[in-house]
C-alpha positions as CSV (number, residue, x, y, z in Angstrom):
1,X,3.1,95.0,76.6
2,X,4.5,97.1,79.0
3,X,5.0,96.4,83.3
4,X,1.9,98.1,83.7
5,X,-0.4,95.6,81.0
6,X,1.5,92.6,82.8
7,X,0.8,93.7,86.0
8,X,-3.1,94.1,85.2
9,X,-3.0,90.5,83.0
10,X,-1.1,89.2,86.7
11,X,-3.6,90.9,88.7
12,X,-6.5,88.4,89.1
13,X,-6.5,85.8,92.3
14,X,-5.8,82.8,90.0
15,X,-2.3,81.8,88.3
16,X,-2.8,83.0,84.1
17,X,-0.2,80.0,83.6
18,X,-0.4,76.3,85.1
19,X,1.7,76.3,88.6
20,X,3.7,73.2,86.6
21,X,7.0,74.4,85.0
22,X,7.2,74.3,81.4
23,X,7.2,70.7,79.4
24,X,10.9,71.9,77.7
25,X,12.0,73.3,81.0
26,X,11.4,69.9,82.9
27,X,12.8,68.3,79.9
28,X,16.1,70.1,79.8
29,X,16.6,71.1,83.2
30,X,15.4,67.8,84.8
31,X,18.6,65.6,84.6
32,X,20.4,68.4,86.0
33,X,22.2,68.2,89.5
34,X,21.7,71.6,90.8
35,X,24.6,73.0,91.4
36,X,24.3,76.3,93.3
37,X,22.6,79.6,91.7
38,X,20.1,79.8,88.9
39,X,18.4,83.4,88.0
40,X,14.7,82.7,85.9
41,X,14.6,86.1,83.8
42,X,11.0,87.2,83.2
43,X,10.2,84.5,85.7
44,X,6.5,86.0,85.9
45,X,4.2,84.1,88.3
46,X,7.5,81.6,89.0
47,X,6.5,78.1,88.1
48,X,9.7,77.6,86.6
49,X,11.9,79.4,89.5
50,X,10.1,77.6,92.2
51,X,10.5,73.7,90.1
52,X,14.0,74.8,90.3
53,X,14.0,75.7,93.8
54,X,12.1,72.1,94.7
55,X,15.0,70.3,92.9
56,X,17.7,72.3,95.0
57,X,18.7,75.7,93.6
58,X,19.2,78.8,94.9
59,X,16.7,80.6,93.1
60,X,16.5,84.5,91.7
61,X,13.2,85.3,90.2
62,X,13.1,88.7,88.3
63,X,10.7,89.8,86.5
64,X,9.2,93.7,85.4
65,X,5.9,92.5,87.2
66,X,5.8,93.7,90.5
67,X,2.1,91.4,90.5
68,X,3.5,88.4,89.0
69,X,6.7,88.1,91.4
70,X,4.4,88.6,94.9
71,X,2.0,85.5,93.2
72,X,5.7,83.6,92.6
73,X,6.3,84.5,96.6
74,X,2.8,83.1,96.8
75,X,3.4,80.3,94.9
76,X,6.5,79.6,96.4
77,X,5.4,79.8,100.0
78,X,2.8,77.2,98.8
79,X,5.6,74.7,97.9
80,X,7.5,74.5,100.9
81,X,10.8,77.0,99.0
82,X,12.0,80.4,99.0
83,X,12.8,82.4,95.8
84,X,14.5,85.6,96.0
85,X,12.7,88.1,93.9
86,X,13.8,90.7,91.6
87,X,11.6,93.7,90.2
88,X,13.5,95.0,87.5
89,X,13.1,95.3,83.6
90,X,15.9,93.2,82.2
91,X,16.8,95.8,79.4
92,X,18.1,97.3,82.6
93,X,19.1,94.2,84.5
94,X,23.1,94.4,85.3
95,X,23.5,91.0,87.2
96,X,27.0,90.3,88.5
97,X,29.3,88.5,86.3
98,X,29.7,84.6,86.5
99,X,27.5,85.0,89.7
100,X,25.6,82.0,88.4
101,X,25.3,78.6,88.1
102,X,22.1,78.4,85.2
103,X,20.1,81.0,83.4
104,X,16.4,80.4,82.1
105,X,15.2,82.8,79.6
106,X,11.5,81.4,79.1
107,X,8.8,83.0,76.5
108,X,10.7,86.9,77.2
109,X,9.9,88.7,74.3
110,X,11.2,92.0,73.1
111,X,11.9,93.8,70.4
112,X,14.8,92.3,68.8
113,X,17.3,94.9,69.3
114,X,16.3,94.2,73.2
115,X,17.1,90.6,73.3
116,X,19.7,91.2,71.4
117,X,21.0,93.3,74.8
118,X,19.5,91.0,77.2
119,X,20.6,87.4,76.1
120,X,25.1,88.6,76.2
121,X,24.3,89.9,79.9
122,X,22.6,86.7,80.7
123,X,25.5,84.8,79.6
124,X,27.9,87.1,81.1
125,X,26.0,85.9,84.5
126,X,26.8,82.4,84.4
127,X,29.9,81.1,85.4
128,X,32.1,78.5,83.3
129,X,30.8,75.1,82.8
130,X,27.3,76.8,83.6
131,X,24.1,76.4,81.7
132,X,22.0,78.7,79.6
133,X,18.7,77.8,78.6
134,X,16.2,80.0,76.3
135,X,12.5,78.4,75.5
136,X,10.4,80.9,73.3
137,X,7.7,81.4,70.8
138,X,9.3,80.6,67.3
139,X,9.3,83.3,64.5
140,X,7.7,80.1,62.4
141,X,5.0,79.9,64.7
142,X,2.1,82.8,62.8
143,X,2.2,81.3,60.3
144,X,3.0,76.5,61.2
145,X,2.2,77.3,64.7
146,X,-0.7,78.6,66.9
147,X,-0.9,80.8,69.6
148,X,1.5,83.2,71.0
149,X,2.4,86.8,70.0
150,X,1.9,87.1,66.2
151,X,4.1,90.6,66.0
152,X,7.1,89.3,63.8
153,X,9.2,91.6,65.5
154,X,9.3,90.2,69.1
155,X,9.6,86.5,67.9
156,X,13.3,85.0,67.0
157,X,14.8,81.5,65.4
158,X,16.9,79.0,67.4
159,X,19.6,80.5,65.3
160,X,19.3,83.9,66.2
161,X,19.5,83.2,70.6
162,X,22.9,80.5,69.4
163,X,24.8,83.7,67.3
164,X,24.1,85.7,70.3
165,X,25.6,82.9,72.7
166,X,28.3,81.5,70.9
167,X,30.8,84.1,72.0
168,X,30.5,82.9,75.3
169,X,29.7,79.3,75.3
170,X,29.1,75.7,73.3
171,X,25.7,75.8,71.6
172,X,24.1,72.2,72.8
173,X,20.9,72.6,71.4
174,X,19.6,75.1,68.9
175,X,16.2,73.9,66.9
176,X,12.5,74.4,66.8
177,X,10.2,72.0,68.9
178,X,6.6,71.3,69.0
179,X,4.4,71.8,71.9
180,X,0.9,70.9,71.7
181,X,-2.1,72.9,73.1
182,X,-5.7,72.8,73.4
183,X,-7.7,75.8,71.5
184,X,-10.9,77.4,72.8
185,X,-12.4,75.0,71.0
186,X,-10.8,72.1,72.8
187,X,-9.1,70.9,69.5
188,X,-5.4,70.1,70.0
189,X,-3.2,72.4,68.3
190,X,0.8,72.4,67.8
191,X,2.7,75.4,68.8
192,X,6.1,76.2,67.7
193,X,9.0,77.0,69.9
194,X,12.6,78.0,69.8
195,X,14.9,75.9,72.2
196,X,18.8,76.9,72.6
197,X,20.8,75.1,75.4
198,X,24.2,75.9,76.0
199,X,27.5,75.6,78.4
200,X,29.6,78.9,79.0
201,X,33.0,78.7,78.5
């Protein structure tokens, strides 16, 4: 889907995800002293920029969306924090180097050739000792999973995001989680998602 799509999917009064940041997120990120500067790429409607921006950071939000970052304002504004936004496509995105303190890369996908692009410049963004963080869709999900974008070619394994990363910094983390869901149906379901945590170097 292109800015446009996103912007239409954004468009309506209510948030499309929960205003709660993602369960791996929380999980991950939670035990974290914030330490300065954190950029959310693809940060869409900003539940996870502005959980980070409760818990201390100084948050950038950026996101192709020009929709989904004024509901993240919104949402923000809500909360009691600020959250400096960014309307950019990240295959463009030139952030400054080590200019951060944490990167969140959550469910951002692109062709492959793309995120191969976009995950070295987020880990050239993040300072030594820093912390990247990617939560996605796993390419096992079509077929052991449910839900999510079933086009092979914008999904990736932990292993994939942690060959990309470990140039730059100590993989942490590189494996496929569960997260359950509820269907139309109201039947729980188990999604399957790639999780990669690492510290730059």
């Amino acid at each position: 889907m292109d800015a446009a799509s996103w912007d239409e999917r954004y468009r309506g009064s209510e948030l499309v995800w929960k205003a709660e940041p993602n369960r791996f997120v929380a999980e991950e990120l939670g035990g974290l002293k914030p330490s300065g500067r954190a950029v959310d790429c693809a940060a869409g409607e900003g539940r996870n920029a502005v959980w980070l921006a409760q818990r201390g950071w100084e948050v950038d939000a950026v996101d192709f969306s020009a929709v989904a970052l004024e509901k993240a304002e919104r949402l923000a504004a809500d909360q009691g924090v600020r959250l400096r936004t960014m309307h950019t496509d990240l295959t463009l995105w030139a952030p400054e180097e080590a200019g951060y303190d944490l990167a969140l890369i959550a469910y951002l996908h692109l062709p492959w050739p793309q995120m191969a692009q976009v995950l070295p410049r987020a880990a050239d963004a993040v300072r030594s000792g820093g912390t990247l963080l990617l939560v996605g869709h796993d390419a096992a999900n079509p077929e052991r999973g449910y839900g999510g974008p079933q086009d092979p070619r914008v999904l990736y394994t932990p292993e994939q995001v942690a060959d990309l990363w470990r140039p730059y910094a100590d993989i942490l983390r590189a494996e496929t989680v569960t997260r359950p869901v509820t269907d139309a149906e109201g039947n729980s379901r188990a999604a399957l998602d790639a999780l990669v945590r690492a510290v730059r170097r």
